[in-house]
N, C-alpha and C positions, 0 to 999 in steps of 0.2 A: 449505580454510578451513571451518571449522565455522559454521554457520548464523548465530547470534548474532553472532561475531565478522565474518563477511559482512553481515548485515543493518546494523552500527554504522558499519563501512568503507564501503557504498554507499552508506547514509543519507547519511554526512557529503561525500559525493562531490558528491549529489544527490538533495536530502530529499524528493524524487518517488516514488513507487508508481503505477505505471501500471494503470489497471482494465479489461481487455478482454473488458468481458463482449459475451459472445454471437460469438465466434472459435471457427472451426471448424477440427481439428486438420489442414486442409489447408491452412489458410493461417496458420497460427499460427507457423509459423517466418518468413515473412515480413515479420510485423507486428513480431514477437521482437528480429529485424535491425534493424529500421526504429527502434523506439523504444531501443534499444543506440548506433545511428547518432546520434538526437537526441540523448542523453545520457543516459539514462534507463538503472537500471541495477536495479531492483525491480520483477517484474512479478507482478499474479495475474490468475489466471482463474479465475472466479467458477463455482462448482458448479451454476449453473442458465443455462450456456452450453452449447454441444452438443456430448457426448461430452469434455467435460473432461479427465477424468482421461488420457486420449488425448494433449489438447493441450499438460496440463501436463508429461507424458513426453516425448512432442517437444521442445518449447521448454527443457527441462531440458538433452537432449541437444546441441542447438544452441549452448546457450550456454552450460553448463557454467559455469566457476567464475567466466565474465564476469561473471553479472550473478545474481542472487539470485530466483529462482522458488517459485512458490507459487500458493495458492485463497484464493478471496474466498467470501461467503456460504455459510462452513462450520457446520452446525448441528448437529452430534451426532458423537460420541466415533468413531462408524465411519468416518464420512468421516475425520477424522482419520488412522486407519490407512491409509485407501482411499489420500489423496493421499500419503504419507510415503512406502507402497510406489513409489508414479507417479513419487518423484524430485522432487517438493515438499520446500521447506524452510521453507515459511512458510505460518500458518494466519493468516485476515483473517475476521473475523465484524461481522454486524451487532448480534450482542447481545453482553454477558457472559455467557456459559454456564458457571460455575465447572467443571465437568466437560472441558469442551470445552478451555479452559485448561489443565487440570493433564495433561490426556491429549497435547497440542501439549509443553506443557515437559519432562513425562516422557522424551518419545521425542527429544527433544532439538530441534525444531524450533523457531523464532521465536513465537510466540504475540503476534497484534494485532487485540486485543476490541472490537466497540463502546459505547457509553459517548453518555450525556446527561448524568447528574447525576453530579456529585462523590459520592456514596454508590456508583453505580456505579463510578466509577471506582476507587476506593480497594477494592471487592469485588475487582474485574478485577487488579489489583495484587498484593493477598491470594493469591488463586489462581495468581499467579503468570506473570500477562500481563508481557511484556517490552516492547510499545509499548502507546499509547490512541490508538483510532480515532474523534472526536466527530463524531458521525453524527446524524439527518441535520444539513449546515451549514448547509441554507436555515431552517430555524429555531433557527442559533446567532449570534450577532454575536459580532464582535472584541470588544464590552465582556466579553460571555457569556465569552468567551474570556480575558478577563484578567483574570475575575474568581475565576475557576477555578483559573488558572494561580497563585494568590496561595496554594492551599494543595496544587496537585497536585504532587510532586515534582518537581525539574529532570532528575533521573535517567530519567525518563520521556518517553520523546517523544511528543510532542501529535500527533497527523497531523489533521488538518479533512478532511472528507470529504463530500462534495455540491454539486453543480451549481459545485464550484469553474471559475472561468477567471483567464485570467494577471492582469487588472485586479483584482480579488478579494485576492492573494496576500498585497501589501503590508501593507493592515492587519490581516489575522490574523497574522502576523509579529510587527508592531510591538507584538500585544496580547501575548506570547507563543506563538505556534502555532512548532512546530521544522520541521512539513512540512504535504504535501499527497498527498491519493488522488486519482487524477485520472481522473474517467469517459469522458462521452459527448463533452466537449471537447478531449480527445487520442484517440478511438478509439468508431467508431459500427462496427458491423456490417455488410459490402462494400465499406470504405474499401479504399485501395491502401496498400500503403509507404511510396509520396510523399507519399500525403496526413499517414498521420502523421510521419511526421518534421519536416514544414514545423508539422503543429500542435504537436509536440512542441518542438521549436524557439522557439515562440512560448513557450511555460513557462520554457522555460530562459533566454532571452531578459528577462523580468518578475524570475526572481532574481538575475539581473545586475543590474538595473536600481537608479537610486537608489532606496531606500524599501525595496528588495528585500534578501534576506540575505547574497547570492554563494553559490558553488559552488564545493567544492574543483578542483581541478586533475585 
């Protein structure tokens, strides 16, 4: 499946993006398993984790067409190349780097930029971002969020990103948010497998839930 067409399919699966930064590529296929097991089918790992590019090869191979991999905190048009060679299919940044974007869509991978204001986001767009990342969420509310969502297109998926947890999810939803990038509350650095999958669990669990959006099948 081609990248796009996988990033649209898992989204709708499971509009989760798992963030494992700071996973070391010895344990990285474990964690890989474990948030596959929870449900979770979008994973990156952040270029300022250890040996990365390592991790996201691994975890490509392990999981292959299951689940959709890719870097988070990608900053410059190299990295771009560096993870796409690794078997990455998805670029996740904390800014819009118009560059960074059009180098991600070129080569045919997913591009998902971050983004605070609607100027940003509609630049991020322009160049050619396929999702918006509004980063950080500790200083976005759901109003923030559905005030946005009144001119940012539906074609666009929203992802909220920061210190989200499963309580949280409901009312960015209800404001418009389509998903969630999910940190240090599904995956801290020398957690085990069980641990996340029970925290993973709890995500998926919250969009079950009433107030929550469901999950495909």
């Amino acid at each position: 499946m081609e990248p796009l067409a996988a990033f649209r399919a898992y989204f709708a699966q499971c509009p989760l993006v798992a963030i494992i930064r700071g996973v070391t590529p010895d344990e990285v296929e474990e964690i890989g398993e474990a948030l596959y097991q929870a449900g979770i089918r979008i994973i990156e790992v952040p270029l300022n984790s250890p040996d990365p590019l390592a991790s996201i090869a691994r975890l490509a191979r392990r999981l292959g067409d299951r689940a959709l991999i890719g870097a988070g905190t990608v900053l410059g048009v190299d990295q771009v190349a560096a993870v796409n060679q690794a078997g990455g299919r998805l670029v996740v940044s904390p800014c819009a780097d118009p560059a960074v974007i059009a180098a991600t869509a070129a080569a045919g991978m997913v591009s998902c930029p971050g983004y605070f204001t609607p100027t940003e986001a509609f630049a991020a767009l322009g160049a050619g971002a396929h999702a918006l990342k509004l980063f950080p969420a500790e200083a976005a509310s759901p109003a923030m969020v559905k005030s946005q969502r009144a001119v940012i297109p539906r074609s666009a998926p929203l992802l909220v990103v920061g210190s989200v947890t499963p309580d949280k999810m409901a009312a960015y939803l209800a404001a418009g948010a389509d998903g969630f990038g999910l940190g240090g509350a599904l995956y801290r650095p020398g957690q085990t497998g069980a641990q996340v999958v029970e925290q993973g669990r709890a995500f998926i669990d919250a969009l079950r839930a009433p107030g929550g959006q469901g999950i495909g099948s």
